[in-house]
Structure formats: structure tokens, C-alpha cells
VOGU-3710 file (C-alpha; in Angstrom, 3 decimals, decimal comma):
1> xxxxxxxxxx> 0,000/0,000/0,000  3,129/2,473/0,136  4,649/3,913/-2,760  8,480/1,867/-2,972  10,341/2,281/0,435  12,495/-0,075/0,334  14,873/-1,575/-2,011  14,520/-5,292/-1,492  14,554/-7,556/-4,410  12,410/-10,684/-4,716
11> xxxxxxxxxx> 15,069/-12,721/-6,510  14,284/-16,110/-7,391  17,080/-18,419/-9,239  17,698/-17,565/-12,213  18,677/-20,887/-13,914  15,393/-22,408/-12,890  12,972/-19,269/-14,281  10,840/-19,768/-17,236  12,393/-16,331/-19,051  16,038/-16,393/-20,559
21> xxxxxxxxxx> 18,327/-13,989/-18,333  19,878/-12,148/-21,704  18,202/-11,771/-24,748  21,489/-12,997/-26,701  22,254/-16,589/-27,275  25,912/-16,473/-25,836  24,782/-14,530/-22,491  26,727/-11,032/-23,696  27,816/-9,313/-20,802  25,475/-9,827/-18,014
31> xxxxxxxxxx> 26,935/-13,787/-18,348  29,712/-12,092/-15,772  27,163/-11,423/-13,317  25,925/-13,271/-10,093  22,175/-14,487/-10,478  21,365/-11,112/-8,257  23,124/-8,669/-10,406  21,478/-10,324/-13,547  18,230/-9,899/-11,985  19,279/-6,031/-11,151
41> xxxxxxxxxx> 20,401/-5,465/-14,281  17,076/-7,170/-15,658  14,664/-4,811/-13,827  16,979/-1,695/-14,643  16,640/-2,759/-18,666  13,072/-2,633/-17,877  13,209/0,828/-16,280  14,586/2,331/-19,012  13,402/0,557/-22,128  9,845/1,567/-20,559
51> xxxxxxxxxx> 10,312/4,910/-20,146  12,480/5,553/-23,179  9,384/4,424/-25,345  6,014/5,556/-22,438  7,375/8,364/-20,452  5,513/11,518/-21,516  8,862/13,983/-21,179  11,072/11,144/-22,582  12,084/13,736/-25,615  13,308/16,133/-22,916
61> xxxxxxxxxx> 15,621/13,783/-20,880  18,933/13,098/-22,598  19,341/9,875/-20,284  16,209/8,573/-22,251  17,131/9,655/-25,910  16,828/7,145/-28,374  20,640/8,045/-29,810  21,963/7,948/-25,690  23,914/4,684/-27,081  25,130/3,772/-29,813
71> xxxxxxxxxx> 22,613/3,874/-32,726  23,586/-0,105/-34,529  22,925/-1,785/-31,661  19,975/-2,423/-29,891  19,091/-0,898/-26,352  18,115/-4,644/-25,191  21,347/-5,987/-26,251  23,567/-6,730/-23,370  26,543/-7,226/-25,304  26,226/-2,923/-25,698
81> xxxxxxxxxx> 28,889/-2,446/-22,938  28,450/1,281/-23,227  24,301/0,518/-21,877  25,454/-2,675/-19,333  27,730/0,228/-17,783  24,851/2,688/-17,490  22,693/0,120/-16,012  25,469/-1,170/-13,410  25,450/2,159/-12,031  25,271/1,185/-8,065
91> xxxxxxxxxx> 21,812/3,144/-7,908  19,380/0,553/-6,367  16,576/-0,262/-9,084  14,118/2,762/-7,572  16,653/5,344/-7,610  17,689/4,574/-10,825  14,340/4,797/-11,870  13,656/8,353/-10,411  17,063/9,349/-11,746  15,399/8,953/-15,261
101> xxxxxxxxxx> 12,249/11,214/-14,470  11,926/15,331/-15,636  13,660/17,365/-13,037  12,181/15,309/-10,187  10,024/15,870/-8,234  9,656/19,678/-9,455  8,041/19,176/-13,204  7,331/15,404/-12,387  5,704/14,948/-9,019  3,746/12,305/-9,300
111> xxxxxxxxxx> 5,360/9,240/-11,617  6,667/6,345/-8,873  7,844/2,959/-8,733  7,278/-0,623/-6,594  8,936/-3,691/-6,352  5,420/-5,422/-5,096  2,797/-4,826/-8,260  0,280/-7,464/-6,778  0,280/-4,738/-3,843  -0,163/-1,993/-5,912
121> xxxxxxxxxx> -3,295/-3,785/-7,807  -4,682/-4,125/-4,478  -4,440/-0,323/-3,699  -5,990/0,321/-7,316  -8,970/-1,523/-5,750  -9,192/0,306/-2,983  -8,147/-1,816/-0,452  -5,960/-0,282/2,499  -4,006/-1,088/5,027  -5,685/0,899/7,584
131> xxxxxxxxxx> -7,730/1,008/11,201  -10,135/2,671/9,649  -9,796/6,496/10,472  -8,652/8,621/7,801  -7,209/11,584/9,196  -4,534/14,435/8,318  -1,616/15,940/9,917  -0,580/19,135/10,725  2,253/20,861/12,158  1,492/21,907/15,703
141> xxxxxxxxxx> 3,633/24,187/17,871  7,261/25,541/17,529  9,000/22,555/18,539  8,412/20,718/15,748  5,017/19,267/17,337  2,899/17,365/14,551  -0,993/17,115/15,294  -3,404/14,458/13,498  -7,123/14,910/13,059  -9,649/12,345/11,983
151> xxxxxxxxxx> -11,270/13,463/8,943  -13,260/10,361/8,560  -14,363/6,651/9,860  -15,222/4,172/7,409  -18,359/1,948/8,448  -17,938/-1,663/9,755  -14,030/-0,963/11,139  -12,317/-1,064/14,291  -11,780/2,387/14,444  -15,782/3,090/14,105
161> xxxxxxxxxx> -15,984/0,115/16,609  -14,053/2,234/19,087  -16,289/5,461/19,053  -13,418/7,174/16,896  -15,344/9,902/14,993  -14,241/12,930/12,743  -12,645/16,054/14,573  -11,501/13,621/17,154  -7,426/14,569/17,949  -4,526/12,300/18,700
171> xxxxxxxxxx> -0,618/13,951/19,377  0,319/10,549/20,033  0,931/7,225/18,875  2,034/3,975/20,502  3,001/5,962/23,812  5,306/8,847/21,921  4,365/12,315/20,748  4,216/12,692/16,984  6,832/15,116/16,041  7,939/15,987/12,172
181> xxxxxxxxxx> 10,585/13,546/12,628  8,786/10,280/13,440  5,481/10,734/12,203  6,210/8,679/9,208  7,585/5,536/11,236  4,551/5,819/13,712  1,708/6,199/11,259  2,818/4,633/8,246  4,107/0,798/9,135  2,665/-2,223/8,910
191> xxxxxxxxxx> 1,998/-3,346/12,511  -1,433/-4,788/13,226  -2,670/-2,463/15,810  -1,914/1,200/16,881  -2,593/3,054/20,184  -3,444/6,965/20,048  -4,567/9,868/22,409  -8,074/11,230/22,247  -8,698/15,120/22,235  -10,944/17,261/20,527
201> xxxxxxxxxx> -10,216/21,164/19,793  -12,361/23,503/21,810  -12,711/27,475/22,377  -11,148/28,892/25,588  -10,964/32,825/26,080  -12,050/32,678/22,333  -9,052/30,672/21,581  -8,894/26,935/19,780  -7,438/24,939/22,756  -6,738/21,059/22,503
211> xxxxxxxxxx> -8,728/19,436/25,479  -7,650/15,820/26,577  -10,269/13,409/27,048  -7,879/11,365/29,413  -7,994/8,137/27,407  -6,506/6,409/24,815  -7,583/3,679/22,238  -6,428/0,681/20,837  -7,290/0,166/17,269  -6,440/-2,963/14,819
221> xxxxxxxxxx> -5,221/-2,578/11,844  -6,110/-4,550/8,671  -6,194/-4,823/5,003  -9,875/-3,389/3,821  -11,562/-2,243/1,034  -12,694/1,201/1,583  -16,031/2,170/-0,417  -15,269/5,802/-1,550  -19,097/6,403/-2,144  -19,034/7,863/1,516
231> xxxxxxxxxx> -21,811/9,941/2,028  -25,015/10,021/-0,754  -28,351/11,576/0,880  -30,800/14,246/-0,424  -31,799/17,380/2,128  -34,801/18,876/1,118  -35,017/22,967/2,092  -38,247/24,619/1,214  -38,400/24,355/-2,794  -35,062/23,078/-2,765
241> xxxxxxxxxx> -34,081/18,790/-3,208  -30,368/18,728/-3,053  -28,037/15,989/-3,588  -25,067/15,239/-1,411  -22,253/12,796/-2,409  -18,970/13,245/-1,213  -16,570/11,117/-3,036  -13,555/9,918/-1,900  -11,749/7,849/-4,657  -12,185/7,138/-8,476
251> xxxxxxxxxx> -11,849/3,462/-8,123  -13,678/1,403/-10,229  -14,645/-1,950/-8,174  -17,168/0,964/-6,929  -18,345/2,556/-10,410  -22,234/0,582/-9,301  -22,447/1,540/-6,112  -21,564/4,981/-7,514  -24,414/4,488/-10,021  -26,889/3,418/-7,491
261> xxxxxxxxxx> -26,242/7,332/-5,551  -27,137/8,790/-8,616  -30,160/6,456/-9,199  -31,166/7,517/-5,951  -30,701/11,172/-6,429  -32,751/10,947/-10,205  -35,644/8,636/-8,375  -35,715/11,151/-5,716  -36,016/14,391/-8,281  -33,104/16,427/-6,632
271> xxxxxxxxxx> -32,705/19,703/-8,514  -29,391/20,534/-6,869  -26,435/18,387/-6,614  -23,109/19,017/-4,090  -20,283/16,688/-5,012  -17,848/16,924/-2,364  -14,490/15,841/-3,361  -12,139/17,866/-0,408  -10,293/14,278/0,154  -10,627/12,621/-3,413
281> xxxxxxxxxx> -7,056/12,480/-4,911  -7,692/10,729/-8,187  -7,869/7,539/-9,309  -9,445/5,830/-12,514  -9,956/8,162/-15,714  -13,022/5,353/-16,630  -14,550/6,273/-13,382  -14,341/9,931/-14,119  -15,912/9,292/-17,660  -18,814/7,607/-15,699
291> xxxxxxxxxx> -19,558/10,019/-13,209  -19,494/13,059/-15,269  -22,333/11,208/-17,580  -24,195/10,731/-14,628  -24,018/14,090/-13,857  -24,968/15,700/-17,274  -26,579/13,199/-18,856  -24,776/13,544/-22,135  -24,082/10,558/-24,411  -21,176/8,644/-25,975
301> xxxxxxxxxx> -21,321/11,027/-29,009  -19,592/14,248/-26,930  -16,346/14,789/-25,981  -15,304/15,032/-22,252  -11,874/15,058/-22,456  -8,358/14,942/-24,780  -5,209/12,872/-23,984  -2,033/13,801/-25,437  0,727/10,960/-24,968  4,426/11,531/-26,320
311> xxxxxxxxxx> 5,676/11,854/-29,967  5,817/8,071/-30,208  2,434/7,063/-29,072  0,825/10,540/-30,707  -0,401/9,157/-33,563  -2,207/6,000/-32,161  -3,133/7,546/-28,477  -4,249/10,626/-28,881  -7,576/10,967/-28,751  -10,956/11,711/-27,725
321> xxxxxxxxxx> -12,573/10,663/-24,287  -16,032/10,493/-24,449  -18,982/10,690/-22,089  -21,041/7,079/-21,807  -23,873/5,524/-21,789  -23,237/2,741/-19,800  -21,095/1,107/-17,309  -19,638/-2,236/-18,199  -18,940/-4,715/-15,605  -17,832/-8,225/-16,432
331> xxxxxxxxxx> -19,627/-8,005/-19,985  -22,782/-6,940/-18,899  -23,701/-3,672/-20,010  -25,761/-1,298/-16,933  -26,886/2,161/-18,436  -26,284/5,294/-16,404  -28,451/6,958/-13,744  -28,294/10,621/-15,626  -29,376/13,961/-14,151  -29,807/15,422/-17,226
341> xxxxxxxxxx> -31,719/18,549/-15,711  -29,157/20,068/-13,848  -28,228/23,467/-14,665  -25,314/23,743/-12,374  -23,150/21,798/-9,675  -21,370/22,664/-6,678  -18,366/20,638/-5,907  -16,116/21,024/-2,290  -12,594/21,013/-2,748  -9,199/21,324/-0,912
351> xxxxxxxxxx> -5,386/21,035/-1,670  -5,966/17,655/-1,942  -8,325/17,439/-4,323  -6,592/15,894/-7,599  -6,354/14,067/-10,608  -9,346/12,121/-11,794  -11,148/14,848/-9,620  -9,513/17,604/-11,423  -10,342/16,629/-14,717  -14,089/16,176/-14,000
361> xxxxxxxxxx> -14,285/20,127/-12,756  -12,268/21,147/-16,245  -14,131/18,603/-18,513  -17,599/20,071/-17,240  -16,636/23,678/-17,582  -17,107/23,502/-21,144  -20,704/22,388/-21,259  -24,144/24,210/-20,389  -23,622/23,065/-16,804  -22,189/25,976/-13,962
371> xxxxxxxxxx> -19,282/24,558/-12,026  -19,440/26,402/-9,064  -16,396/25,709/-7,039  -16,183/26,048/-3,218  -13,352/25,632/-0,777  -9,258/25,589/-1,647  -7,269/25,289/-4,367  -6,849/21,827/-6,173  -3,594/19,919/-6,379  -2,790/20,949/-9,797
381> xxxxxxxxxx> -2,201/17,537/-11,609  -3,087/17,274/-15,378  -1,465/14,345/-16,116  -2,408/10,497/-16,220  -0,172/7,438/-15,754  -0,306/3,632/-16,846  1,415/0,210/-15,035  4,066/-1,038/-16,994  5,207/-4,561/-15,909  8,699/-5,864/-17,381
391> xxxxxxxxxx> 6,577/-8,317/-19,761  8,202/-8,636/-23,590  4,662/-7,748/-24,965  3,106/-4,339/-24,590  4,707/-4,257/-20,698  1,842/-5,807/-19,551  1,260/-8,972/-17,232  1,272/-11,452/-19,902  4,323/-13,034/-20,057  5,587/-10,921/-16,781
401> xxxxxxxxxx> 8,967/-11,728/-15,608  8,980/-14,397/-12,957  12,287/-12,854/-11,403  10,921/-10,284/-9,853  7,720/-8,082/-9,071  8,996/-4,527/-10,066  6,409/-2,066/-11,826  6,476/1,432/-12,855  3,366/3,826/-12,488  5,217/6,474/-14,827
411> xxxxxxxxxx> 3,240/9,755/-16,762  2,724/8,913/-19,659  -0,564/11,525/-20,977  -1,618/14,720/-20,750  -5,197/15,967/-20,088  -7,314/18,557/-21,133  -11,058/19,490/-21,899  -12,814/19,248/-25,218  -11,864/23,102/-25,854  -8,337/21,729/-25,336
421> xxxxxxxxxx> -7,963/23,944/-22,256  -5,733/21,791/-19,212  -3,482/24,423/-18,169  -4,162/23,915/-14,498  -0,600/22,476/-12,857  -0,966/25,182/-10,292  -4,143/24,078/-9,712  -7,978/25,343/-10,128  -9,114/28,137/-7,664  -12,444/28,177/-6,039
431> xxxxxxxxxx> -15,508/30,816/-7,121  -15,710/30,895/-3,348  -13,015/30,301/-0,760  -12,668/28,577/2,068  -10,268/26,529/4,438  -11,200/23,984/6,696  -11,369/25,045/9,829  -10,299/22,481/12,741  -12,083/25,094/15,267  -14,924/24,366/13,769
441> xxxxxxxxxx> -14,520/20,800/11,387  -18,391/20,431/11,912  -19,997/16,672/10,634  -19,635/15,610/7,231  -23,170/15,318/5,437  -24,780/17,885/8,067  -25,986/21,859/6,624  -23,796/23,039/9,491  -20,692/21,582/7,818  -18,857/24,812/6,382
451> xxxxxxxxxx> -18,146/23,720/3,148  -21,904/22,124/2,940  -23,640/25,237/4,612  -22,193/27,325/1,911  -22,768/25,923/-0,826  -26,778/25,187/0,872  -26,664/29,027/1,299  -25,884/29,245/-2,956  -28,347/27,399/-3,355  -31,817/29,046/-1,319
461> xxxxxxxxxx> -30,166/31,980/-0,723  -30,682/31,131/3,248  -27,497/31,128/5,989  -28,747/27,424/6,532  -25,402/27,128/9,726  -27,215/29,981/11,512  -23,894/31,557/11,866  -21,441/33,239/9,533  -17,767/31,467/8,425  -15,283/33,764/9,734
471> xxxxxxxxxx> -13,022/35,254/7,207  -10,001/33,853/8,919  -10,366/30,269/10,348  -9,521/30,400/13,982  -7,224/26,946/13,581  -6,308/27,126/9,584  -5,312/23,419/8,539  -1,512/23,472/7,669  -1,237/20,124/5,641  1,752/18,137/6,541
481> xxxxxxxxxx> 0,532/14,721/5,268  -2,470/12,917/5,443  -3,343/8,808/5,632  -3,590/8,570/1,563  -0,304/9,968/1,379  2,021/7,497/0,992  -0,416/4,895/-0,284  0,089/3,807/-3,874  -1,446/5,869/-6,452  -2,134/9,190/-3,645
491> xxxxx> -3,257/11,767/-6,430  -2,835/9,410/-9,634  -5,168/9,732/-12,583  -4,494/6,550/-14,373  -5,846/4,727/-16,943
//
């Protein structure tokens, strides 16, 4: 579930796999090598053959250019001592990798590695290692102080088991204060259970004060699949039937249960939707495709969006994305639950709103449909990625070499909106701003929620909180990290 932190191979012998160790009859070069160098060298081949034919900048990194070796001989030829050399650099097999990427992570933020792909489909699924709570971090104090905040419980967990519920505050874990430091080894392991603090934030002499509730909780930790459709409800006010969804991943195991929300919002006649996406970082471009159909109701014959892949894969992948029609699951075809009536949307988003999410706001902007954006500024993330396995064919898993499990996640397309507009890497700004507040963090799903309560007040023209959102939040969120972070594919778009 975490992007590639260590280095560890999987090596298995190399005289008893199925796939030759050189791709010359005599052996070349890498015939020198132990059976773990050969396998080094085997993923590193990978590495670069992959990106020197996928990567989306691969024309702007001379390490990648197809004339880096010499021109007669073949890149998988290991009798090329110039390319064994290159490859036999001592970098271990992910730093080599990022070595290779566009002026990392500045102009490529986002394009990782694993050496554990069956881990990485898992993620793609949307299963998590996890207790439960999502929550996000924040640097507290001057001493380097780090304070977590649950943002969220998922239903049926330990962590909702234990009373843990959102605004809920923890400084530490396992016994020791979370400092900038640790947080990483304390949060983000994988040992089956994890111990934290309760507080909650409350005013004192009109200041936010953390309050101990003088107890702690045990939670367990396990691998679960977390439903992203979180929230889907409609609240009626006056003349007014509004839709609520907040939507926490595009992952597409979910694309029905996402359906059946909006089959419940169309039986139910909302004329209003809120999509909150303040937490969704991405995820499947198909599951995009879907939910901006539901939303407009517009068929398979309009475009939503444009990819643009690299000069080698120009003239066969770029394309059109269209909307659909329906959603097909295991060869059986289920049409969309539309809302073809709505004349405008609100959507909820933070800093770490991204991807997938970002391209549904800029795909709908062209069409007869008002975006009306509330909350922060999105991540800023135009680009989508694919998994390349080391596999002879079309780097994918037929075929996949038994050696090892290594796959890249690298960029490999650009995205943009049918009016070819996707010049948003420094993200898309809000119509109307706000930051959460952990002062006031209020219940997801409820009109007193901030982010909710405006966009209700958009909507009927009615302060539906009862009070007014200060203009300055009284405990501003300062993101250090949050529990998606270093999970495998945290703000991917991929396809």
C-alpha cells in the first residue's frame, strides 16, 4: 500500500525461471554477473526501455534519448557495454528509476515505482491497510510538534468500533508524541494495531485549545476495502431537493455503487447536486468518464476530455474521451443513472483534491452546466499514468517476468477538456473560498458543515449554519501529510 520504500529484491534463481536472463544466445555481458546482479540489471533494462518508449517527457531527458547509445545496436542488447555500464550504475533499481524522471520531483511529481505490483493492484482496488480512520496531519507548535485529526471513519471498522469519529485529535501514537521527525515511522508501518490519544479542539478565552479526554484507544489494523461512495443523501429545504455525495476515490470496483447514488438522487427528483471531493485524490480516468455522464446526462457522441501521450504514441493515443452511456462490468452492459436537468453543480474542494477529480471540474466547464467551485485550491495535476510490468509484450502482465515483481506507475498523458484547455498544474481556484477550519470541522453530510452550509446558502439563498464562516479560520489546517499519502497511487489519474 506504500509507494516503494524499500529496495529489497524478490530474486528467485535464475537458472530455474521460465524467461532467458539475456536476450542474446551467448549470455553477452550480463553472463559475468551473479544471479542477483542479472536480476538487477534485468529490472533496470526494464526501467529504461519503458520509459524511453512511455514516459511523456522522454524527448526532454537526454538519459532517455533514443541516440543515448550507440545507434547499430539495440538498447536490449547486453553485449552494448556502453548501456550494461549505465545500467550497473550502483543506484538501487528505484533510484535509478527516479534518476530517469523530468527534473524530479519539481516538473514530475507524481510518476513512482514498486517492487510489489500485486500490492499496488490491491491499492488500485481500494483496499488499504488501515484502522479505519482517515485523518490528516498538521504541524502543531514551535518545537516541531505534529498534530493528526480524523477526517473520517469508514463503516464496519475497528476504528468506528471504538467510538473514533471525525474532529476527534490524537498527538500521540504507541506511547510517543508525533513530532515531524517520526510521524512517518509511527503512522505509516505495517503493525497490526496502533494506540493513540483522544482530544478534541475547543474554544477557551475565544481561543482553539486542545482538550484531553484522558484516554486512549487501541485500534487494529487490517487490510480493507474502503467504499469511496461515503456519504449520498438528499436534504430537502423549502423548494429546494439537493443531492449530497462526497466522493472519496475514483476506483472502479465501486463505479455501481456509484451508479446506485445517482439512481437515488434521479428517483428522488433532486434539482441541486453538491459533489464533495475535499479528500478525493484521483484515481481511474473510466470512473471519471462515468460520473461526469451521470451528472450531465450527455451521451457517448460528446467529448469530455483529450489525452495527449508523447511523440511516439501521438499518432495512435491521442484521442478523444467520451462521455457514456453505460457502465460495463464483467460483460454486462448497466446504463447510467443521468441527471440530465441540472443546470449547475457545486463541488467542495481542498489542496488535496486531484487528478481524476480535477479533470471532471475542467471537462464540465465547457458544457451548459455551472461549475461552481467552493473551498481551496486543487492539487494541480493534469497528467495520467499507466502500469508497466517488465513483460516482452506491450509491458503488460502477460508473459511478466517471474524474477521479480517490479512495476512502474510512470506519466505517460496529458489531459485537457474538449476546448483543449488543461493548463491547471498550479491548480484550479475556487468561485468561493474557504479553508477547513479544525475550530470548527463540523460533521460531514450535516448543513452546518462549512463547506456544505455554503454551498446550501448558494443554493436558497438562506445562511442554513445559523452563523457566519469567519473570514479567517480560527485553527487554519496546515497540511503536513495525510493517511492517503504514501499509499500507492495518492493523487494518480491513471488509466
Amino acid at each position: 500500500m506504500r509507494k516503494i520504500l524499500s529496495i529489497t529484491l524478490l530474486i528467485f534463481s535464475v537458472f530455474s525461471c521460465k524467461k532467458d536472463i539475456d536476450d542474446t544466445p551467448n549470455g553477452g555481458l550480463i553472463s559475468q554477473l551473479t544471479p542477483e546482479q542479472q536480476v538487477d540489471l534485468q529490472i533496470k533494462n526494464f526501467i529504461w526501455k519503458g520509459l524511453n518508449l512511455y514516459y511523456l517527457w522522454q524527448a526532454d531527458v537526454p538519459n532517455l534519448a533514443d541516440t543515448r547509445f550507440a545507434p547499430s545496436l539495440m538498447k536490449t542488447d547486453f553485449n552494448n557495454k556502453e548501456y550494461v555500464d549505465f545500467l550497473k550504475k550502483g543506484q538501487a533499481p528505484d533510484k535509478f528509476f527516479y534518476s530517469l524522471l523530468n527534473n524530479y520531483p519539481k516538473i514530475d511529481r507524481f510518476s513512482f515505482i514498486t517492487d510489489d505490483y500485486e500490492e499496488l493492484e490491491r491499492t488500485f482496488a481500494g483496499q488499504v491497510y488501515s484502522s479505519g480512520m482517515d485523518f490528516a496531519l498538521s504541524r502543531y507548535g514551535t518545537q516541531g510538534g505534529v498534530l493528526g485529526i480524523v477526517r473520517y471513519v469508514l463503516p464496519d471498522t475497528d476504528a468506528a468500533q471504538k467510538g473514533i469519529k471525525r474532529g476527534d485529535v490524537f498527538t500521540q501514537v504507541d506511547g510517543q508524541a508525533l513530532t515531524i521527525n517520526n510521524y512517518r515511522q509511527l503512522l505509516f508501518n505495517d503493525k497490526t494495531s496502533m494506540v493513540i490519544d483522544i482530544n478534541r479542539i475547543k474554544i477557551v478565552n475565544d481561543k482553539p485549545t486542545i482538550v484531553s479526554e484522558n484516554r486512549t484507544v487501541t485500534m487494529a489494523k487490517k487490510s480493507i476495502k474502503e467504499n469511496p461512495v461515503h456519504i449520498s443523501k438528499v436534504i430537502e429545504k423549502g423548494s429546494h431537493k439537493v443531492g449530497y455525495l462526497m466522493y472519496n476515490s475514483f476506483v472502479a470496483d465501486f463505479d455501481l455503487q456509484l451508479n446506485e447514488a445517482f439512481g437515488m438522487f434521479k428517483s428522488q427528483g433532486i434539482n441541486d447536486l453538491v459533489l464533495d471531493l475535499r479528500y478525493n485524490g484521483g484515481g481511474r480516468i473510466s470512473s471519471a468518464v462515468y460520473l461526469a455522464s451521470m451528472i450531465t446526462g450527455l451521451s457517448k457522441q460528446n467529448v469530455f476530455a483529450i489525452e495527449s501521450w508523447n511523440d511516439k504514441h501521438a499518432a495512435t493515443e491521442n484521442s478523444d474521451i467520451n462521455f457514456a452511456d453505460n457502465i460495463i462490468k464483467k460483460g454486462v452492459s448497466h446504463p447510467i443513472n443521468s441527471l440530465s436537468g441540472l443546470s449547475r453543480i457545486y463541488i467542495l474542494t481542498t489542496n488535496r483534491t486531484a487528478s481524476a477529480s480535477e479533470m471532471l471540474i475542467n471537462g464540465l466547464k465547457p458544457y451548459n452546466i455551472q461549475v461552481i467551485q467552493i473551498g481551496g485550491t486543487t492539487t494541480g495535476k493534469n497528467q495520467g499514468s499507466i502500469t508497466l510490468y517488465d513483460s516482452p509484450v506491450g509491458y503488460n502482465k502477460k508473459d511478466v517476468n517471474p524474477n521479480h515483481k517490479w512495476a512502474m506507475q510512470p506519466l505517460v498523458l496529458k489531459i485537457a477538456n474538449k476546448e483543449g484547455y488543461g493548463d491547471y498544474t498550479s491548480g484550479i481556484t475556487p468561485d468561493y473560498a474557504i479553508e477547513e477550519d479544525w475550530a470548527n470541522f463540523g460533521e460531514l453530510g450535516q448543513e452546518t458543515e462549512p463547506f456544505l452550509a455554503k454551498a446550501l446558502e448558494l443554493i436558497t439563498g438562506i445562511n442554513t449554519s445559523g452563523k457566519s464562516i469567519p473570514a479567517q479560520p480560527l485553527m487554519p489546517v496546515k497540511p503536513l501529510a495525510d493517511s492517503k499519502t504514501y499509499n500507492f497511487g495518492a493523487n494518480e489519474m491513471y488509466k
